[in-house]
DRENTORMAR-429980 format. One record per residue: x, y, z of N, C-alpha, C, O in turn; residue in one letter. Coordinates in steps of 0.001 Angstrom, whole numbers, plus 500000, padded with zeros to 6 digits. Layout:
N
XYZXYZXYZXYZA;...
END
This chain:
441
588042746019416907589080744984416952588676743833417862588912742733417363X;588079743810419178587217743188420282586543741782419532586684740597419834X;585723742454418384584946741781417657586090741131416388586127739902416458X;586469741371415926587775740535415134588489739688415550588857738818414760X;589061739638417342589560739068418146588685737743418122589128736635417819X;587619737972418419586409736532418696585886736007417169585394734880417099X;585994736808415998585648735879414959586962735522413958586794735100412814X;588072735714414451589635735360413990589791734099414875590750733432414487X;589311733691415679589719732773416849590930732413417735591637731450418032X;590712734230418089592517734079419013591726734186420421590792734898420790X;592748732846421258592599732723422448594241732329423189595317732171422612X;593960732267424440595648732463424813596049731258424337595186730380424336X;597376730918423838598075730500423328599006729693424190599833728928423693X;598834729906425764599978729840426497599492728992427861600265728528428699X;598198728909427882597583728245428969596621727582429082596858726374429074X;594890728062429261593607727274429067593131727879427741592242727358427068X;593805729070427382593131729190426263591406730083426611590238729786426358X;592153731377427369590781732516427722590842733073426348591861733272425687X;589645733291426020589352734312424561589953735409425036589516735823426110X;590903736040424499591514736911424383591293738085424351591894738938425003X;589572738426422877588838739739423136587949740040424500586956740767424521X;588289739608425196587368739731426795588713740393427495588487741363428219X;590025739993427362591124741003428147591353742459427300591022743537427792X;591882742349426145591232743240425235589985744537425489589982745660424984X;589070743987426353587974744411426396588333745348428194587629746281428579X;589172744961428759589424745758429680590197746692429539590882746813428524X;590245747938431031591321748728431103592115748573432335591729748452433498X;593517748607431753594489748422432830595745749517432746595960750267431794X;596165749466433414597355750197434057598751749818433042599382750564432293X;598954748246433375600398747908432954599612746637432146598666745947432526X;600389746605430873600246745545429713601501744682429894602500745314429548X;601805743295430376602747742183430438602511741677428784601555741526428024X;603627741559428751603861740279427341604603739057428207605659739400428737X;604271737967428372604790736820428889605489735725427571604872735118426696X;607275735775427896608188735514426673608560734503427982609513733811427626X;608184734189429266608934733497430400608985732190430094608730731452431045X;609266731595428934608971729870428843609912728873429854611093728721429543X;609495728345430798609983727577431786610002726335432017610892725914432756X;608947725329431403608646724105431124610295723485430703610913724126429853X;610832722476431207611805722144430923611415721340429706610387720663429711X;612489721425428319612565721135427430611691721623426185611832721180425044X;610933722423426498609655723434425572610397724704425523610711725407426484X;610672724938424078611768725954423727611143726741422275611819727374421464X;609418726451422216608951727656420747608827728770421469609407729585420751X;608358729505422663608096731036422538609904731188422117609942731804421053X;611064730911422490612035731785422284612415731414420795613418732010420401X;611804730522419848612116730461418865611064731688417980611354732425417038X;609730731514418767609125732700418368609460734094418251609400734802417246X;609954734499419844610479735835419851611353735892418847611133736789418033X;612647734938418575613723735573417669613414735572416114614078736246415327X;612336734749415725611898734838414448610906735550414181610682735691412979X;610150736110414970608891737325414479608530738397415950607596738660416707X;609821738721415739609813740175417076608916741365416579608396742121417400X;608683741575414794607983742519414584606449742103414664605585742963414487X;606152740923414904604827740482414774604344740468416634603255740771417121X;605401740078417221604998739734418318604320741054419211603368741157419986X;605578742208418538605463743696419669604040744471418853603274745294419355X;604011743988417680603287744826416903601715744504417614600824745353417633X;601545742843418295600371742801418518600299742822420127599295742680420824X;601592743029420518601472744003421944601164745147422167600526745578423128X;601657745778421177600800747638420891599516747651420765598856748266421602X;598898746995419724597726746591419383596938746333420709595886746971420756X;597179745601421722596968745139423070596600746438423977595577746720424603X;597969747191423783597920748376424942597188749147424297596315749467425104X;596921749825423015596103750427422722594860750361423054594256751410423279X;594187749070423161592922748574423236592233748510424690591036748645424941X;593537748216425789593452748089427088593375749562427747592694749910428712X;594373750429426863594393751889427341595849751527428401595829751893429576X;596713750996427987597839750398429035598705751782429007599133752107427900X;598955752490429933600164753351430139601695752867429748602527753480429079X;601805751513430407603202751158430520603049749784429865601960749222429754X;604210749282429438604291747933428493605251747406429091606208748176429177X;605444746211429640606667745354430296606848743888429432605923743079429497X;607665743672428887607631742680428118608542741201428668609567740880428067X;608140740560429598609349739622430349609756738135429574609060737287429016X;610660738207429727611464737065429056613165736574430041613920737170430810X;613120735593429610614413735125430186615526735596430221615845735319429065X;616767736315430808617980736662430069618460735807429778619594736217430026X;618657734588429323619071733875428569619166733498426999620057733019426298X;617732733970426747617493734030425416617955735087424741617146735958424420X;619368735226424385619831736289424321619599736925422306619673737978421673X;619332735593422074618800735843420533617434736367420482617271737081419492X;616228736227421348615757736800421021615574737847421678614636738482421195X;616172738492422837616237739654423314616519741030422136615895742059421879X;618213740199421452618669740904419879617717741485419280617593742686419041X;616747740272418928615908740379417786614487741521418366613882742377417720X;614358741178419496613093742078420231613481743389420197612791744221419609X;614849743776420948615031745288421542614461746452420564613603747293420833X;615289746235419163615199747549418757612849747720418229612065748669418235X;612739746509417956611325746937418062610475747440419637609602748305419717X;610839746903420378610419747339421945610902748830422600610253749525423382X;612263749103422029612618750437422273611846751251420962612006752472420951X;611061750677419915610702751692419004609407752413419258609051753460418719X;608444751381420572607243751464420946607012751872422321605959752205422865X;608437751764422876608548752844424710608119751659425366607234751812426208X;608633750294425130608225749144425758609253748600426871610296748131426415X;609171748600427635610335748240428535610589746456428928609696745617429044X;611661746299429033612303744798428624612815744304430127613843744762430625X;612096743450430701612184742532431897612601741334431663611869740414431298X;614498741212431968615081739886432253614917739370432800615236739924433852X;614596738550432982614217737188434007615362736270434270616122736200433304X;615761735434435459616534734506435753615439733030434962614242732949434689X;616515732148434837616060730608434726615630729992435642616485729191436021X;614509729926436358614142729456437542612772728850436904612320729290435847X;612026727587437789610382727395437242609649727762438793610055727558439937X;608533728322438328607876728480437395607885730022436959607092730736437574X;608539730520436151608916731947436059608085732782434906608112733958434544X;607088731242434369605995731658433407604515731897434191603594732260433460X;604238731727435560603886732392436329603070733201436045603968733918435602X;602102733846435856601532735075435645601668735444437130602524736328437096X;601447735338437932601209735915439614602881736405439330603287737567439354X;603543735399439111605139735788439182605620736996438651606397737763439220X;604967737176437183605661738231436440604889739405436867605373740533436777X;603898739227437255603336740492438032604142740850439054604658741967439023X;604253740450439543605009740719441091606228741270440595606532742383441023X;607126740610439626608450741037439206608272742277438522609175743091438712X;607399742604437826606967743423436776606851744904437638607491745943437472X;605829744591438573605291746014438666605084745935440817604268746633441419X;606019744960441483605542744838442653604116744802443357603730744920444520X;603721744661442557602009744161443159601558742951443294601668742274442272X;601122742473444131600544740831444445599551740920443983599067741977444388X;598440740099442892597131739484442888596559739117444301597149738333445043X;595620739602444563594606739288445659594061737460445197593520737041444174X;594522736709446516594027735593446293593262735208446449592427735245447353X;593503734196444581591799733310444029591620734821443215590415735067443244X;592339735903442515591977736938442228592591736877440727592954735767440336X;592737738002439847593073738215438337594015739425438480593792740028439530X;594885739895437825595842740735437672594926741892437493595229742917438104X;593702741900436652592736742931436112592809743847437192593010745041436969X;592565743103439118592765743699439818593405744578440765593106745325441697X;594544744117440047596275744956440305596633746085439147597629746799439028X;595255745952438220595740747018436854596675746355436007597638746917435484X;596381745167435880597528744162434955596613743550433960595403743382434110X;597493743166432694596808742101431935598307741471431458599432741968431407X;597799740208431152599208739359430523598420738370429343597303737882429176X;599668738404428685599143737481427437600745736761426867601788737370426633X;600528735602426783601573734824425930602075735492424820601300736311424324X;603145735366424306603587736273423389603181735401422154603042736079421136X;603027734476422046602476733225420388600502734141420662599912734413419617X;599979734384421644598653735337421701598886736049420855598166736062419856X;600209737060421008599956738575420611600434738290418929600209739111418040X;601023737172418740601774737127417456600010736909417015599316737925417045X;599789736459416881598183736007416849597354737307416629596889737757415582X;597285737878418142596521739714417680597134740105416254596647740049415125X;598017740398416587598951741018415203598090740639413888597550741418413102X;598112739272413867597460738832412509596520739145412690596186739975411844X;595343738834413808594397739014413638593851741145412890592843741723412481X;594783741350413054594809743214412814594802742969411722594142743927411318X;595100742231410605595512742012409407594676741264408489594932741181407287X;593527740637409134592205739658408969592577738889408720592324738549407564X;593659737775409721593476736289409436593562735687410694594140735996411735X;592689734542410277592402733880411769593314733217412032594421733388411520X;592997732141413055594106731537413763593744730014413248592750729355413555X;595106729549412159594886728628411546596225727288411992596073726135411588X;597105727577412602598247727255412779598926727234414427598468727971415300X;599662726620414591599831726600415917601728725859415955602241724808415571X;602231727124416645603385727004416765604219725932418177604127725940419404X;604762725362417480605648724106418846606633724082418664607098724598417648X;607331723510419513608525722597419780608274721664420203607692721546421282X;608700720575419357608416718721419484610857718338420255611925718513419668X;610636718004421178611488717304422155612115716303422431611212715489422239X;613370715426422882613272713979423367613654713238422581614662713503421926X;613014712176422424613389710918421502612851711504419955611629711383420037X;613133712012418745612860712685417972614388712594417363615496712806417856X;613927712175416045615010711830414804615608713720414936616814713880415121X;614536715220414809615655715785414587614810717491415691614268718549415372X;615032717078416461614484718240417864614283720048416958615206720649416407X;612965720484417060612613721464416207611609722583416798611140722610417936X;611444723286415993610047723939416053609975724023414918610832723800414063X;607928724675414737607579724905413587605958725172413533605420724682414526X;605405725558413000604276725531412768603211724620412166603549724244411044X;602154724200412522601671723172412082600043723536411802599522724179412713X;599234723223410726597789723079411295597085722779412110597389721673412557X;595794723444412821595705723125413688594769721729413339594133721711412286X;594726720743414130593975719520414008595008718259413381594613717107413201X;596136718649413149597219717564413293597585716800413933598108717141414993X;597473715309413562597708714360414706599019714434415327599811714990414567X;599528714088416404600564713877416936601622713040416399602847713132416485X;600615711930415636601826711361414488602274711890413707603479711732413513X;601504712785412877601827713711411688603369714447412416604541714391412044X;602691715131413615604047716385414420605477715364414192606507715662413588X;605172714212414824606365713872415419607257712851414100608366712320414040X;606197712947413275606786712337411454607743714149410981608587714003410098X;607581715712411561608251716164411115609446716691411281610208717373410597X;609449715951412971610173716154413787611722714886413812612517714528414681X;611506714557412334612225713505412062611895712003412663612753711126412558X;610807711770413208609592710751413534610609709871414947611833709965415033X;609897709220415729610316708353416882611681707946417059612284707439416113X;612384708165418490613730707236418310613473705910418863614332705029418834X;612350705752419351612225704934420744610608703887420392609588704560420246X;610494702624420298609416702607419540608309702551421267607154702924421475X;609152702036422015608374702423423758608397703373423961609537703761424217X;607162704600424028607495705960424202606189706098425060605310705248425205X;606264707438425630605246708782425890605788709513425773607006709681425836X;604186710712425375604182712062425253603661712984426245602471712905426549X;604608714068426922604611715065427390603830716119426370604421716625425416X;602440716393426676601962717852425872602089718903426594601379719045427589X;602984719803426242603045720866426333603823721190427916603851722339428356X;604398720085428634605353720186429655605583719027430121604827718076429919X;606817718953430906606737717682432154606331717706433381606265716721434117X;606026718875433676605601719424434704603724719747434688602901719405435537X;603583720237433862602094720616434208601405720187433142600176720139433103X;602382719760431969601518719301431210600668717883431236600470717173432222X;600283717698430069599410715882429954600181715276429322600993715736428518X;599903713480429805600554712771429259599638711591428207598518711129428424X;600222711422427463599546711167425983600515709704425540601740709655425655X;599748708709425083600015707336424577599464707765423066600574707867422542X;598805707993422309598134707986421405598214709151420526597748710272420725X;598974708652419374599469709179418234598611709685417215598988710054416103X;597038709688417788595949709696416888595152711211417611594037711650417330X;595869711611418315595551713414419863595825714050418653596308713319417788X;595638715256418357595597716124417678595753717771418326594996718164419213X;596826718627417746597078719683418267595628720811418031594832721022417117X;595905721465419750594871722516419524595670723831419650596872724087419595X;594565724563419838595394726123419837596023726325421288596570727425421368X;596088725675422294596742725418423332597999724871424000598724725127424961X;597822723417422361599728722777422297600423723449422382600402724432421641X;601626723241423537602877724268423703603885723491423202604991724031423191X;603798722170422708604803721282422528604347719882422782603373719558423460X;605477718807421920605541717380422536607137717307423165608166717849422759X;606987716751423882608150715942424647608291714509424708607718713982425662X;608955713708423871608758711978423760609794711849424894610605712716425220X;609664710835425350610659710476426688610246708545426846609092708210426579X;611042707698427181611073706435426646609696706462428051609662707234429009X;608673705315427700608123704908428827608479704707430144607934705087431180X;609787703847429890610483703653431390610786704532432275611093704211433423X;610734705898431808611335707347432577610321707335433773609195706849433668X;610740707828434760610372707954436456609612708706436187608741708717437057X;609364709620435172608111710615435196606873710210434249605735710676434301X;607300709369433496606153708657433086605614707468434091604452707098433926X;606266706963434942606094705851436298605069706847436762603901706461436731X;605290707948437146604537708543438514603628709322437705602723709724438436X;603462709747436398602346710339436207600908709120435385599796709350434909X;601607708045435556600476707083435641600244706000436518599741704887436367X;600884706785437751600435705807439445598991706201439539598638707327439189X;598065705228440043596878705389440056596562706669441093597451707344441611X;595483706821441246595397707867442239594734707317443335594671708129444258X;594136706077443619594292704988444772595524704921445629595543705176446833X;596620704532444850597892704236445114598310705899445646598466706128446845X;598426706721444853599164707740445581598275708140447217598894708294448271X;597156708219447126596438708341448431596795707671449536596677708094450686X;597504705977449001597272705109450239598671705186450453598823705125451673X;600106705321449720601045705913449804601535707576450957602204707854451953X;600740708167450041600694709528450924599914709003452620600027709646453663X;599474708241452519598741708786454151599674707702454800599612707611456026X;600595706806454076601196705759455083602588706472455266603208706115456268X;603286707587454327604864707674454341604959709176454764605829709480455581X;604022710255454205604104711238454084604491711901456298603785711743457294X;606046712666456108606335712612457341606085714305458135606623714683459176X;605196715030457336604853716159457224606297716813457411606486717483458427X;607370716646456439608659717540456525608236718967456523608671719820457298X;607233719181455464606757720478455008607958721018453801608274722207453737X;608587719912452832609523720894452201608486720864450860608881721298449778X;607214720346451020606383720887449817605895722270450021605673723014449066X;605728722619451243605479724012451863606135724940451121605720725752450294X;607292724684451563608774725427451895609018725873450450609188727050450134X;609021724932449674609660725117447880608131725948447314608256726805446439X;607057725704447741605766726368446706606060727616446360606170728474447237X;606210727874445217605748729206444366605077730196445214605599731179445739X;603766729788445288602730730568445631602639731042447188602363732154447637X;602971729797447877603359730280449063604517731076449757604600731433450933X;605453731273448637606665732014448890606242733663448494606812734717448778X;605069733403447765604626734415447596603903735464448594603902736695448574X;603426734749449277602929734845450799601021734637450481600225735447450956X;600607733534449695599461733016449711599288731631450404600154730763450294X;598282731471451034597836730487452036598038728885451352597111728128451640X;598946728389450633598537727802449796599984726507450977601148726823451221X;599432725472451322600413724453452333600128723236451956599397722756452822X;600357722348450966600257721044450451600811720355452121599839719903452726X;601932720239452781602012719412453552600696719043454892600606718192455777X;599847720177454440598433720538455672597686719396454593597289718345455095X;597547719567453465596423719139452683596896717446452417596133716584451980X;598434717219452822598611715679452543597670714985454057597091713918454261X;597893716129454816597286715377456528596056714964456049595654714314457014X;595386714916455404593752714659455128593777713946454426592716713575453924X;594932713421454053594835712052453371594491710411454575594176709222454526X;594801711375455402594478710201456874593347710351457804593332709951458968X;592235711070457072590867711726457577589912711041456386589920711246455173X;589208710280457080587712710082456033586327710808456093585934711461455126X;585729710710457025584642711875456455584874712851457945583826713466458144X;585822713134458924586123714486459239587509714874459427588478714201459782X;587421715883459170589127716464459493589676717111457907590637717865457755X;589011716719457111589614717080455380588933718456455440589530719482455113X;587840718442455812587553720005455412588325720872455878588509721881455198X;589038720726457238589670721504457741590866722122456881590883723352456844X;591818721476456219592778721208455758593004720868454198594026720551453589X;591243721108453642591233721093452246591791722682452012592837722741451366X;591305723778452392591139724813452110593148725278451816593423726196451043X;593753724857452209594713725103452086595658724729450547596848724817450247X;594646724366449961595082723679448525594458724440447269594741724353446074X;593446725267447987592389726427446838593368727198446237593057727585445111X;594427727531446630595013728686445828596475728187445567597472728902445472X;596398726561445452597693725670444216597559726115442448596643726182441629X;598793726316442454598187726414441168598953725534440104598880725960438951X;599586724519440279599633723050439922600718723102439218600677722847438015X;602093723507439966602823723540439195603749722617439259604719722561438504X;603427721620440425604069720166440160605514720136441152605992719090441590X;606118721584441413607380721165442107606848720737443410607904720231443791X;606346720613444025605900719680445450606515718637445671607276718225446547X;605812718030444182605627716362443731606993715772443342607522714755443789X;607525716776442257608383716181441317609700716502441580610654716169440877X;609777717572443257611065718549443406611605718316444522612759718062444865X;609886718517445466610748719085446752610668717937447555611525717765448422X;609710717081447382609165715814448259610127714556448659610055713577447916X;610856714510449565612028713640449176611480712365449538612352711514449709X;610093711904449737609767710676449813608643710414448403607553709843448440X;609196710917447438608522711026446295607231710506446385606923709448445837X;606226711383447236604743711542447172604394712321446181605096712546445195X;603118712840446428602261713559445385601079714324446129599883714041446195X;601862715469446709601268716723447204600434717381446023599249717484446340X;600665717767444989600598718092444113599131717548443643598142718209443326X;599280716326443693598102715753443462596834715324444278595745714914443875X;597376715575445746596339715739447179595842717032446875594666717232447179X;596733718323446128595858719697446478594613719604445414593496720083445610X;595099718780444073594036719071443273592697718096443594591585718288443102X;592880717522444086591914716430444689591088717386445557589873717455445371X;591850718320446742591068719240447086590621720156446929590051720848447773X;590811720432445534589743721582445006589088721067444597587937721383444896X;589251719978443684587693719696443383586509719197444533585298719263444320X;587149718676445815586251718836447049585423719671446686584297719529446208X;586514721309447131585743722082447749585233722871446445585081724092446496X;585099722490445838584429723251444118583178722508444561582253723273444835X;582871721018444721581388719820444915581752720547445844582605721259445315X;581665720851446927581147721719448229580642722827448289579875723121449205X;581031723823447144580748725364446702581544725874447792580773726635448379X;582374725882448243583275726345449034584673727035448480585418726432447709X;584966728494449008585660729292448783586753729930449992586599730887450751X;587725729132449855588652729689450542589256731440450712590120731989450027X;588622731896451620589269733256452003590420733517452703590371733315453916X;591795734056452064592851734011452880592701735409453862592475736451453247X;592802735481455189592181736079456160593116737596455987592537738678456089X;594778737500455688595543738761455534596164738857454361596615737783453960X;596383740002453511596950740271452398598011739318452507598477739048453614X;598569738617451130599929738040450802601301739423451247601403740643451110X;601951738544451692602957739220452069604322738370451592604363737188451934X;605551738969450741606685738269450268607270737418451565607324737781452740X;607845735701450746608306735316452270609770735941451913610139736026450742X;610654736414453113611854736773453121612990736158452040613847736696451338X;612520734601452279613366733917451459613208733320450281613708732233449989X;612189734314449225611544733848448324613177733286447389613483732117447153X;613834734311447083614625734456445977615747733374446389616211732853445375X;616125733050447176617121732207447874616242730442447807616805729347447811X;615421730602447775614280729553446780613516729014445864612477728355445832X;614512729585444894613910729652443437614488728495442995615539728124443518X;613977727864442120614477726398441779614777726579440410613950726878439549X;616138726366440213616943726592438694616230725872438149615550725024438727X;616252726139436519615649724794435706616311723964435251615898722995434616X;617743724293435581618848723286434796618909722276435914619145721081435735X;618639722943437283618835721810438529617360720724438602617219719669439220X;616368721487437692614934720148438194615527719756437183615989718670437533X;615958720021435649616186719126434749617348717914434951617513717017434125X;617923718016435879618934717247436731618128715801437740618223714577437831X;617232717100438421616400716090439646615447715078438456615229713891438703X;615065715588437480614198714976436947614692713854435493614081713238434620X;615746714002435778616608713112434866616594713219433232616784712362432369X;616241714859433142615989715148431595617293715185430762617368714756429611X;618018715579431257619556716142430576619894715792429404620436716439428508X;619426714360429469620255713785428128619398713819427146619624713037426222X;617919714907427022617224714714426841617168716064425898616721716164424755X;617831717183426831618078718827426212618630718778424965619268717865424440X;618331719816424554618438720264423161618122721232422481616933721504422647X;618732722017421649617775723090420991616577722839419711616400721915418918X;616289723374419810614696723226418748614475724391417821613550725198417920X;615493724394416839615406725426415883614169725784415239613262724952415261X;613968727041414594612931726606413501613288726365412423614236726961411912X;612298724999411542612285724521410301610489724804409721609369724924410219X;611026724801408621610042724461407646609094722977407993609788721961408030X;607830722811408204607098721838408104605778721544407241604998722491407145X;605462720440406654604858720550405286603725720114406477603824719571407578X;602669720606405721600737720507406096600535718935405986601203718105405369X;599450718793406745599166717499406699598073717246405550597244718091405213X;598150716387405182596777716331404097595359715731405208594214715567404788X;595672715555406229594135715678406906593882715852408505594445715070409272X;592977716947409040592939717405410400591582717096411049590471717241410540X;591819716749411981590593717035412826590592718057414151591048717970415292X;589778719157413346589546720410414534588359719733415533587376719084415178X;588775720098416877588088719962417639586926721215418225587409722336418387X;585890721082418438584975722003418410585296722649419856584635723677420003X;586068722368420900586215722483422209587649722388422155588111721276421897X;588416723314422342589817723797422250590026724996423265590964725631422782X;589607725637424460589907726106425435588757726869426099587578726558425933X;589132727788426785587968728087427817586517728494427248586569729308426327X;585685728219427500584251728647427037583123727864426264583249726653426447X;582321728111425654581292727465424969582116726761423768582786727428422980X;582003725301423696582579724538422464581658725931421150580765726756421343X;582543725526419807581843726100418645580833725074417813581149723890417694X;579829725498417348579285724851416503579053724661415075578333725593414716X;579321723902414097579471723436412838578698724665412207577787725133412890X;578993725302410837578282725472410192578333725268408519577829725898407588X;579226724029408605579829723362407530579094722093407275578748721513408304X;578754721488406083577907720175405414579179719424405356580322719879405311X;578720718000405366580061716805404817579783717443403519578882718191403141X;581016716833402833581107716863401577581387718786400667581398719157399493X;581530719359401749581544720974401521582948721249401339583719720997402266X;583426721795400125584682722411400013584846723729400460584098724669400192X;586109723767401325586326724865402050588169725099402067589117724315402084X;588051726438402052589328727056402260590202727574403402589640728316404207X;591353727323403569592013727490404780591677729095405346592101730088404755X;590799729160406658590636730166407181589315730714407017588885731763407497X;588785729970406362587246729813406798586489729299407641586700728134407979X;585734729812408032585262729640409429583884728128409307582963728176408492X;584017727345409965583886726292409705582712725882411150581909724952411070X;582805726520412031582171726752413872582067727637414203583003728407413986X;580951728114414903580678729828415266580061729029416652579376728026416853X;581014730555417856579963730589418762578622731669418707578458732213417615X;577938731917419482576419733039419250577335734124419894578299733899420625X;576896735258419523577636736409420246577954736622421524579009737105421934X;576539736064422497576659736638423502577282735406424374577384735449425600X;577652734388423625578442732944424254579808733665424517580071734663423847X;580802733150425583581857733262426114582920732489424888582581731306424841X;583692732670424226583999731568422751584409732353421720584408733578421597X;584896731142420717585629732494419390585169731692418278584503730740418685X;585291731737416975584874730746415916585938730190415757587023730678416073X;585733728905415157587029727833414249586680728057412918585635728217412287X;588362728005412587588306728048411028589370727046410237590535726777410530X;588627726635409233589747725455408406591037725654408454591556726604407869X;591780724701409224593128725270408879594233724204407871595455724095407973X;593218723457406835593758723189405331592975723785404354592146724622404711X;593115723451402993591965723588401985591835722009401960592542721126402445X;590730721984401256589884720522401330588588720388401479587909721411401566X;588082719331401530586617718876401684586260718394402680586748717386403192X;585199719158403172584414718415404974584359716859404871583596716291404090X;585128716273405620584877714330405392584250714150406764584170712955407050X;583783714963407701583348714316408411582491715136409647583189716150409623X;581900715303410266581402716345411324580968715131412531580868713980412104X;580812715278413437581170715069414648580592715983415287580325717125414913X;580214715025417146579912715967418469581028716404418893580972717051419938X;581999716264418433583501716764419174584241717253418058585176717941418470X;584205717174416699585774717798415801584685717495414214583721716755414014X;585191718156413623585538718280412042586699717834411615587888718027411871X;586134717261410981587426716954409729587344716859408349586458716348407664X;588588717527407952588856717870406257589721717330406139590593717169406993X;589688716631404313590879716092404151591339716818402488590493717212401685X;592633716857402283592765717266401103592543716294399504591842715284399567X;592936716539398667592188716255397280593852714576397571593546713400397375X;594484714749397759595696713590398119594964712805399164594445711772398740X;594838713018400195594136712484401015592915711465400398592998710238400446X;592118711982399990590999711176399109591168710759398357590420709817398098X;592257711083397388592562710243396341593035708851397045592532707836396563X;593838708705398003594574707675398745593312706921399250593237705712399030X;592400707510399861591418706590400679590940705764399690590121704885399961X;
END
């Protein structure tokens, strides 16, 4: 199955996109299914869970089998109470046990749901592997599932958000432009827009209707240009530096609110803004305190009441200390801070701070028609891009494999995800277009 995993091309679904048969390929203790979707306004895993609970658990079994998992914890929101419905009686059919979660961010977390899951902390800068954990997005396991069934991964499930004629989910090919998504999403309300991929928080922000979904899209979010979060996620990063070192009053409530540090990891953005006022000494001191951020934006966007960008000083200092080869060692095990839970940040309250509200909505699933033309990108998440083994002008069928990595490469293959004819190959993407498509050109 290991080997089906890497030539089906399932990789996580939910984050950078790790090949999947490499977790697969371990043994652990406790198997997580991660249903925690927290991103304000990104609402497909719970459209997922309630529309394919037998696909989802089926390729969570599939999972624990393979891992050798004793115990199965499957976490999700209690809120989603439809798809809890729709999950239980398959999760009680497989001895899977069902972890409610509060509405808080970042509660999609992997460090988080570990901890909630099974009380064990990840050793920091460390992998769950080492706590006897594995986690996988639940749109992953819907994915295993198929892949048990021999079909690759041709499609990629969203929720498109925001300014949008009619707020949805659905499935799409993969290599669909963003115009195509947001033409099915009942197309633009706003003709001044940006796009949020796949969060407002951690995701990217996107002008250009010509981006194309990978197996990583968690969603679009349109939001008018003028929005305060499109202001600050295209302040230069000049400007936030010379900002941060003139205002920043070391309150420490970027400290105070971090995830990770509530967790009891070394991780202090208000240490790492001080080095914004250090040129070539004093940053090293005070970089190290930013190695184990893991970028989830409330610093910046939550806690900072002089709306800086902690958030964006820590990542600045990893990549320091990455060009340095430098590895932060936290000196004593993480230890819970007392007041973790009494600091959890609702999501209805950032969607408040962050001025989304009028913005919420549900995102049913609908039906969405294929595009008549994609461009797969050869580099779609962690590991060795794939390479062509398709001619222009080559007719090919949806789910044929179109890019192979070499075996012993870190990588999975791509496969067509229309029918059609190769129109084009590229150092970066393929593209097919259908027999409409060409007729039109």
């Amino acid at each position: 199955m290991n080997v089906a995993l890497k030539a089906l091309g399932v990789v996580g679904a939910g984050g950078a996109g790790f090949p999947t048969y490499v977790k697969a390929a371990s043994q652990v203790e406790v198997y997580l299914a991660n249903g925690a979707e927290c991103e304000p306004l990104v609402h497909k895993d719970a459209e997922l869970m309630e529309h394919y609970p037998a696909e989802v658990v089926g390729g969570m079994v599939r999972m624990m089998e393979m891992t050798r998992a004793q115990r199965g914890v499957f976490a999700l929101k209690k809120k989603n109470q439809g798809a809890i419905s729709a999950l239980r009686p398959h999760l009680d059919a497989a001895g899977i046990e069902l972890l409610e979660m509060g509405d808080f961010y970042p509660a999609g977390d992997e460090v988080e749901i570990v901890h909630l899951a099974t009380g064990r902390l990840i050793p920091p800068g460390g992998l769950p592997l080492q706590v006897g954990c594995a986690v996988n997005n639940v749109e992953t396991l819907y994915n295993v599932h198929r892949a048990a069934q021999g079909h690759a991964v041709t499609d990629k499930f969203l929720s498109v958000t925001g300014l949008v004629g009619k707020p949805s989910s659905f499935w799409v090919p993969l290599g669909t432009t963003f115009g195509d998504v947001l033409e099915r999403a009942g197309g633009l309300r706003e003709k001044d827009f940006a796009l949020l991929v796949s969060g407002v928080l951690m995701g990217k922000l996107s002008f250009d209707l010509n981006d194309v979904v990978t197996k990583t899209t968690g969603g679009l979010i349109v939001l008018p240009r003028s929005h305060s979060l499109v202001t600050r996620k295209t302040t230069p990063q000049e400007s936030q530096r010379r900002i941060g070192k003139s205002a920043c009053d070391q309150c420490s409530y970027c400290t105070e609110l971090c995830p990770r540090y509530l967790l009891g990891y070394d991780v202090q953005p208000h240490k790492v803004m001080r080095s914004l006022g250090f040129n070539k000494t004093g940053a090293e001191l005070l970089n190290p305190y930013a190695d184990l951020c893991c970028a989830c934006g409330l610093c910046t966007l939550y806690a900072c009441p002089e709306d800086l960008y902690p958030r964006e000083a820590c990542l600045d200092a990893k990549a320091d200390l990455r060009a340095a080869g430098i590895k932060h060692q936290q000196a004593a095990p993480p230890r819970v801070h007392p007041m973790k839970d009494g600091r959890r940040v609702p999501v209805s309250q950032l969607r408040r701070r962050l001025k989304l509200e009028e913005y919420e909505s549900a995102a049913p699933l609908v039906e969405a028609p294929a595009p008549n033309r994609v461009r797969l990108l050869l580099s779609q998440h962690v590991g060795t891009p794939a390479r062509p083994v398709v001619l222009a002008g080559q007719r090919v069928h949806k789910g044929e494999v179109v890019a192979r990595v070499a075996e012993q490469e870190l990588g999975v293959d791509l496969h067509a995800s229309i029918e059609g004819t190769v129109v084009g190959i590229g150092d970066e993407a393929i593209e097919i277009a259908n027999e409409r498509e060409q007729s039109r050109g």
